[in-house]
N, C-alpha and C positions, 0 to 999 in steps of 0.2 A: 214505028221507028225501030230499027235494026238495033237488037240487045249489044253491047258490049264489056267486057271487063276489063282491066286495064292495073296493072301492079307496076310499081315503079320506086326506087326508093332517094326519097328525097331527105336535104338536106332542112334543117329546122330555118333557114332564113328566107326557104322555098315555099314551107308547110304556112308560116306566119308569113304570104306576101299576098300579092292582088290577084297569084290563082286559083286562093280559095278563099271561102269566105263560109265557117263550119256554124251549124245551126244544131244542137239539138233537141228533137223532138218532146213533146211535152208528155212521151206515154213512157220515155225512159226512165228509169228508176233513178234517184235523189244522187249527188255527188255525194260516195262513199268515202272516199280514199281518208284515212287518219293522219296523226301528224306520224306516226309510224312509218307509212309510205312514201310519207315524204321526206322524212329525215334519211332513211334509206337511198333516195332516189340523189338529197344532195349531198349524204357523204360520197357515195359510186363514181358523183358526178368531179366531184373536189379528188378523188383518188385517183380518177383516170386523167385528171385534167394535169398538162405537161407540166414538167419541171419551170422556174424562172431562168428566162433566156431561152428557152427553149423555142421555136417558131412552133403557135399554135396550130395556123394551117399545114405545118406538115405532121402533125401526129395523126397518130391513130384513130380511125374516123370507131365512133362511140353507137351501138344498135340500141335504140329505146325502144322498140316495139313494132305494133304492127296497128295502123286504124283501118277501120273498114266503111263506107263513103256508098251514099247514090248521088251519084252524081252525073249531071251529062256533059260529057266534054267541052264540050263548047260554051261553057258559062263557068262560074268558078263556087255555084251556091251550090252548098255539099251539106245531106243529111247525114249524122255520126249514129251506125247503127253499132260500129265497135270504136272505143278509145277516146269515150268520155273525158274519164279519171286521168288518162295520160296529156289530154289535150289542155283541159281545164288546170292541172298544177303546173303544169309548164309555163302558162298563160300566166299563172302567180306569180311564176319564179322570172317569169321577166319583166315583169310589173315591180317588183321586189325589186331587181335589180335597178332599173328603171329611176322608181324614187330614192335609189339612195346613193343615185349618180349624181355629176353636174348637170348644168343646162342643157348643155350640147350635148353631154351623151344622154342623159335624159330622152331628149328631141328624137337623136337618131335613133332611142331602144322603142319608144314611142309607137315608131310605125310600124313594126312586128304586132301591135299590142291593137292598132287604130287605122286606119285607111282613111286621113284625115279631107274633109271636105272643103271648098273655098264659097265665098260668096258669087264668085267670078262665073263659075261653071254652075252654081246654085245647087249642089251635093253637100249632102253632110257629114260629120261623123260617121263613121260605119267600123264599127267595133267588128275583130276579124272572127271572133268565137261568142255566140249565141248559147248561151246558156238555155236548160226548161225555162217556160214563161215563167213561173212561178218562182224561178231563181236569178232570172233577168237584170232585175232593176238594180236586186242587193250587192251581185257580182258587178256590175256597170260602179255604184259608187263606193264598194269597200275594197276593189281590185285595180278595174281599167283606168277608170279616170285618172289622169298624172296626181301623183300626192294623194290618193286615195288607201296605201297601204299603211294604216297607224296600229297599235298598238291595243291595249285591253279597250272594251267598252260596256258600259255600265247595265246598256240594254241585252251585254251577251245571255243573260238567265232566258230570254223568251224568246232565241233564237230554233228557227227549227234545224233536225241534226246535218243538212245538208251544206246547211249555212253557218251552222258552228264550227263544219268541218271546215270550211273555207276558209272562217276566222280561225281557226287553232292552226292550219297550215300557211296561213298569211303571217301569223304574228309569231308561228316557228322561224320561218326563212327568214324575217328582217331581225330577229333577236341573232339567229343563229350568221348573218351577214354582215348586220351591222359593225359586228365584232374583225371582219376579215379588212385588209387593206384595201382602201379603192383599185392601187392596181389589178389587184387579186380578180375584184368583182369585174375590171373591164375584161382580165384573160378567160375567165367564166362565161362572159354574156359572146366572147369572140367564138370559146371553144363551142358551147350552145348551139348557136347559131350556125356556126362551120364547119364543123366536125361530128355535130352528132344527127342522126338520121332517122326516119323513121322511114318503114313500108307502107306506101298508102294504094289502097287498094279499092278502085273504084269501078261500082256498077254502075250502069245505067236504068236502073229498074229495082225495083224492094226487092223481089222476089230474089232474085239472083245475088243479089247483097246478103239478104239472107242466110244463102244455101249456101254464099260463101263463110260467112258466120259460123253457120252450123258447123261445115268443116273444121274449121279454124280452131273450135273450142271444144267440140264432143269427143272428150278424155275416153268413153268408150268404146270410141272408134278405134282411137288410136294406141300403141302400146307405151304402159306405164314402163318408167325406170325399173318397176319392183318384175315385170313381168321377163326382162333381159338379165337381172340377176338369178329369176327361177331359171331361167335354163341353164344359165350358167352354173350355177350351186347343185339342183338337181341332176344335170349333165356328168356331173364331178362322180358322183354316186356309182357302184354295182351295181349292174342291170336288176338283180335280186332285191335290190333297196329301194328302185325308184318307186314304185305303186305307191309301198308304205308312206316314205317319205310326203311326194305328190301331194295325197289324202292331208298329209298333217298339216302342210301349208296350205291348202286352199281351204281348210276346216278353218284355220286362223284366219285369212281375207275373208271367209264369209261373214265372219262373227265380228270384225271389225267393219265391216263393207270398203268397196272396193277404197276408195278417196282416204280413211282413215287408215286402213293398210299402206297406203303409200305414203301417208304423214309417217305413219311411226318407222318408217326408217330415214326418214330427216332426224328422229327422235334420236335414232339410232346410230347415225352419224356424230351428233353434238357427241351425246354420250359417249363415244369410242375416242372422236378424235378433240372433243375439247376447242371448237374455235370459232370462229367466222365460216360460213361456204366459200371454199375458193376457186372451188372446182363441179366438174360435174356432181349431180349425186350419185350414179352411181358408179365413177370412177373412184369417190372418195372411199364411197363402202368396201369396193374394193381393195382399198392402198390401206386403211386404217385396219380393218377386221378381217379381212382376210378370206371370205367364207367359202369360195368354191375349193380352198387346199383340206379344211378340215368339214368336211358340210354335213354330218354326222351329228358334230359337236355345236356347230354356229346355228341347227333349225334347233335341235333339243336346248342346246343352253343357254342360247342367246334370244333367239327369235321368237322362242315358246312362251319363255319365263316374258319376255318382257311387252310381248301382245297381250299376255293374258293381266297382265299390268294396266298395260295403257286401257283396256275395256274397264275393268274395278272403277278404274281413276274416272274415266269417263262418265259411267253410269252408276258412281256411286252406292255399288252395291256389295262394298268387303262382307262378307257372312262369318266372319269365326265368331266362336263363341263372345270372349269375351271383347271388349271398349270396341264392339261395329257399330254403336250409332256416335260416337265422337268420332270417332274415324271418317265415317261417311258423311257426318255433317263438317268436316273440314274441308272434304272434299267436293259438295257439292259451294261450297262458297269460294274456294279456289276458282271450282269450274266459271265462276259467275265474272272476274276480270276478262278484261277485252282483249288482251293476249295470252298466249299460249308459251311464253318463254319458259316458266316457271313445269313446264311436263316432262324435260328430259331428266331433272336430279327428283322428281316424285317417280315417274317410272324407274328410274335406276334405283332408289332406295327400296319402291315397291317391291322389286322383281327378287332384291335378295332379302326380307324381310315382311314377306306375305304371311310367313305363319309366325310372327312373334308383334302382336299387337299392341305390346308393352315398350316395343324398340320403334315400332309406327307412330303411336299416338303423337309421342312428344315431339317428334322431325317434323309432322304434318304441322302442329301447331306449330311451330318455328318458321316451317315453311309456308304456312297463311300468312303468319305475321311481316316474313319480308315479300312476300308479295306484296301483300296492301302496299305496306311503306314504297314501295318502289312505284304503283299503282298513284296512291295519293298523293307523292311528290310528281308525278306524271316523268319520271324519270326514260330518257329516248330509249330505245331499242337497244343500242351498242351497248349504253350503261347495263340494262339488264340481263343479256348475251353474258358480257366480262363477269358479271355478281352469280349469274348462275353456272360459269365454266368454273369459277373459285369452289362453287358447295362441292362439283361434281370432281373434284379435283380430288374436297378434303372427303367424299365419300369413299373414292378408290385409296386414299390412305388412310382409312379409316380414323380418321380425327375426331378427338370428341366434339360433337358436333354442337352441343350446351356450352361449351367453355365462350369466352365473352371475347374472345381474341377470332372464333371461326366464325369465316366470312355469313354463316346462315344467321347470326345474332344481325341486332342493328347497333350501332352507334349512338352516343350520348346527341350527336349532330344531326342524325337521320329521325331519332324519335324526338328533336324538336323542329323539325319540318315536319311531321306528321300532324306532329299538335299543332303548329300553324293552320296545318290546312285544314283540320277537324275544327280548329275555333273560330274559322272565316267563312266568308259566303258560302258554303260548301254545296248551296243547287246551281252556283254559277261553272260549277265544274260537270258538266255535264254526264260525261263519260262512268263517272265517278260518284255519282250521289243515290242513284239506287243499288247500286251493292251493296254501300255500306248500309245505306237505311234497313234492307234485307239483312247483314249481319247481324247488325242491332234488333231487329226483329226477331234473330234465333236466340239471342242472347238474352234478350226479357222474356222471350216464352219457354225458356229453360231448353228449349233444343227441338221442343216438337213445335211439327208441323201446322196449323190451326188452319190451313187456308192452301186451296188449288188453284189461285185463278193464274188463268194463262197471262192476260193481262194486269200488272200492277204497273200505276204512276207513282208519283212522288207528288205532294201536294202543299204549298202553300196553308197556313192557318192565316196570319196575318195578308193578305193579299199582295200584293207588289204594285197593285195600283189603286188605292181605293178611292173612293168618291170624297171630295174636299167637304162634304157635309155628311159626311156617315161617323155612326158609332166610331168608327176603325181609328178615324181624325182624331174624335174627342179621347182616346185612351193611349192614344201614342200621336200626341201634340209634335214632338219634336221630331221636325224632318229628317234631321241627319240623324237622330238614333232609331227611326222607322229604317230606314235603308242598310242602316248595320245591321238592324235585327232579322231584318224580313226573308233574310237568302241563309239565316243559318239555321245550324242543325235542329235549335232548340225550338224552329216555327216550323217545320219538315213532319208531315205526315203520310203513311203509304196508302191506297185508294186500292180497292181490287177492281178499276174500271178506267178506261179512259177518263182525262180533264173535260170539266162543265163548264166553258167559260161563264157561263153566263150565272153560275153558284160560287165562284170564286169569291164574288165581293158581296157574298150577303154578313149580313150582323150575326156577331158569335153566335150567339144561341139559335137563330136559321139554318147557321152554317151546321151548325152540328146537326142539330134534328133534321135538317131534309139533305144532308151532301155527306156529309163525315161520317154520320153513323144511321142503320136502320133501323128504328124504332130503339136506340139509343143502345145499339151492340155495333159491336164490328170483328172481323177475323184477327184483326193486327192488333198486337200487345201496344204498339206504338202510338196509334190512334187512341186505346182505348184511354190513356193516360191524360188525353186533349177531352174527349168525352167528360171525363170525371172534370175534368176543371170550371171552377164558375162562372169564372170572366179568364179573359185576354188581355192581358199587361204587360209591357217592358218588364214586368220585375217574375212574373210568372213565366215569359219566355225565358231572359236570363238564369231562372234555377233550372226550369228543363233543360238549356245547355249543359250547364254545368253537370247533373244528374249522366247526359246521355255522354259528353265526354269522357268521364270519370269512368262508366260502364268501357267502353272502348281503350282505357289508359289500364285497366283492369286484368282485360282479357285479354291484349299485348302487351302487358308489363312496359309502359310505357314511364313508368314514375322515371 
């Protein structure tokens, strides 16, 4: 058969009809995308979307990407070798909208979602987006199906991360829609569907799918942003200057590598211009800093100081004499949250307070502290953007940055969400439950290190299912107070190895002797605490809460 390629850019009521029907493969990697991505995806989507009154079909048609397809024209079954993550939240977000329409728009959001079957013609259901096999069924009933988008659920603790991602971006979009007007939700599902587009780009063959992939994504190929402002900046230069120059900035890309050289001046944008991206990056670098008029002054005082920042920060490894292992141990527990919001006011403090580690220690601890807070309240993107342009704000005015009024303190309100969620299920929070266990692990081994392994879980003591005739029954009778206790902090232990399922539900003293600990040692200060103990009871779990809370309200001054 004669290869073909074929790009075309359609419309999302096009992408979601009967001439495709996307599948993907089971060797693809897990649905990544965070509630980050998506709350990103529907603010952009709620900002670009017209004014009231406004005709939605004639606004401004909206670019969401690009997927990449084998597919053969002549049929509509299409493998996704690019545009997973894009295909699959979309497919949420009209399912979202979907349920929490009427009947009739319900119906008609429906067949975006379903290519519904009759008995007549003797076809069935045929859902438009095929998930991995292995994610199939859970997306079919906590997505597709009408009225399948609800809220928390109790079994979310043993979900795996592809599928939690699915529920935390499911139960983002209806929390975060439920709230807007129906009408709102129908000019949404209109604008969606009509105005917004994707590029879909289809082979007829892997190979060529591929190669068009490759294309499409290998960043080495193609030039970075940072590589049109080196010429630009260095161009600006005396012939006499550029060698030296040259040397000093490719000495800094190397030592950062190329990908984190080009993060750190997104860093570097926030920090200069304080906001949201509104524009290119690097027209912004541009307009905010300035650097091809003075380029002298923006590699040595800007670019130098604040590369050789963002490496410390990274690879936590500050050397001056005195407080570098509090310093670095702040820093590598910063590094361990799932976002990176919190780099541009550490690199900017870093960069002007490298050598006074008396002015570092205490900014860092402050700036652990509201990270977490912001972390363990699972606070959206925007919120931590705004909290961190506030520090960076009171850094350029040098504000004391200790006083209980500046934005880097937390709130009498903030540190009682904290403790909420520190005194609640806290392995049901996925994202969220080995950091802290790893904080708490520096903070009872006094700061050092006792343990390498690449791999650490987080591990149940009381099991989360145990057998209706086991020890586990007879010492914690009461169902409802098994279920409060069993997902918090004070039943939470760290493994240096993948989960056993099959050691999960042995009897305390098995547990310990063959799963928890070897030959009745472990690396983890946290563990070893569960070791020492005799038995397993409600009232034994209960004080270690308390114990491990207290430690955490301690060391963020939470009182």
């Amino acid at each position: 058969m004669r290869q073909t390629i074929h790009a075309t850019e359609q419309e999302l009521k096009r992408v979601f009809s009967d001439d495709y029907f996307f599948r993907i493969p089971g060797y693809q990697r897990p649905y990544s995308w965070t509630r980050d991505h998506t709350a990103t995806l529907l603010d952009d989507l709620l900002e670009a979307l017209p004014s009231e009154g406004a005709d939605v079909y004639e606004s401004a048609p909206y670019f969401l990407g690009s997927i990449v397809l084998i597919k053969d024209p002549n049929f509509p079954n299409a493998d996704v070798v690019d545009g997973q993550q894009r295909l699959t939240t979309l497919t949420i977000l009209l399912a979202t909208l979907r349920d929490l329409s009427s009947t009739d728009e319900a119906e008609a959001l429906h067949k975006y979602i379903c290519e519904l079957g009759d008995k007549f013609s003797g076809t069935e259901d045929r859902y438009r987006l095929q998930p991995r096999p292995r994610d199939r069924m859970f997306f079919r009933d906590q997505v597709q199906k009408p009225n399948a988008v609800t809220l928390y659920h109790p079994e979310e603790s043993q979900l795996s991360n592809s599928h939690a991602n699915i529920r935390e971006n499911t139960t983002h979009l209806k929390q975060e829609l439920q709230n807007k007007s129906s009408r709102l939700r129908d000019r949404l599902a209109m604008f969606l569907l009509q105005r917004c587009f994707l590029v879909v780009v289809s082979a007829s063959d892997q190979s060529s799918a591929y190669r068009i992939f490759s294309v499409m994504n290998d960043r080495g190929m193609d030039l970075e942003p940072t590589d049109i402002l080196k010429a630009d900046i260095i161009g600006a230069l005396p012939p006499d200057q550029e060698q030296h120059y040259t040397e000093l900035w490719e000495g800094l890309e190397e030592d950062l590598g190329r990908d984190r050289f080009a993060d750190l001046f997104g860093y570097l944008r926030m920090i200069h211009r304080k906001a949201k991206a509104r524009q290119a990056l690097m027209q912004e670098i541009r307009d905010s800093l300035r650097p091809q008029e003075r380029p002298q002054q923006f590699i040595e005082r800007t670019l130098a100081p604040m590369a050789r920042a963002f490496q410390t920060i990274e690879n936590a490894d500050f050397a001056q004499r005195q407080h570098a292992g509090q310093v670095n141990s702040h820093l590598i527990r910063l590094n361990r949250i799932d976002n990176s919001d919190w780099l541009p006011p550490a690199i900017s403090f870093f960069a002007r307070y490298e050598n006074h580690p008396k002015i570092l220690l205490p900014f860092l601890a402050d700036l652990e502290r509201l990270a977490y807070a912001l972390f363990l309240r699972r606070a959206a993107v925007n919120e931590r953007i705004d909290r961190y342009i506030q520090v960076l704000d009171a850094i350029d005015r040098e504000e004391d940055l200790s006083h209980e009024d500046s934005p880097l303190q937390l709130s009498f309100q903030e540190k009682e969400q904290v403790l909420k969620t520190l005194r609640g299920p806290l392995f049901t929070h996925v994202q969220i439950r080995l950091p802290v266990l790893l904080l708490l692990e520096d903070l009872l081994s006094g700061g050092t290190d006792r343990h390498s392994y690449r791999i650490v879980s987080v591990e149940h003591v009381l099991p989360p299912t145990p057998a209706t005739d086991s020890d586990w029954t007879r010492r914690f009778p009461d169902p409802a107070q098994r279920h409060q206790l069993v997902h918090s902090l004070g039943n939470l232990v760290l493994m240096p190895r993948t989960k056993n399922p099959d050691a999960q539900n042995l009897d305390f003293q098995r547990k310990k002797e063959e799963y928890l600990g070897r030959n009745g040692e472990t690396p983890f200060a946290l563990t070893e605490q569960v070791l020492k103990a005799r038995k397993w009871t409600p009232e034994e779990v209960e004080r270690r809460q308390r114990r491990l809370v207290s430690t955490l309200v301690e060391a963020w001054r939470l009182h």
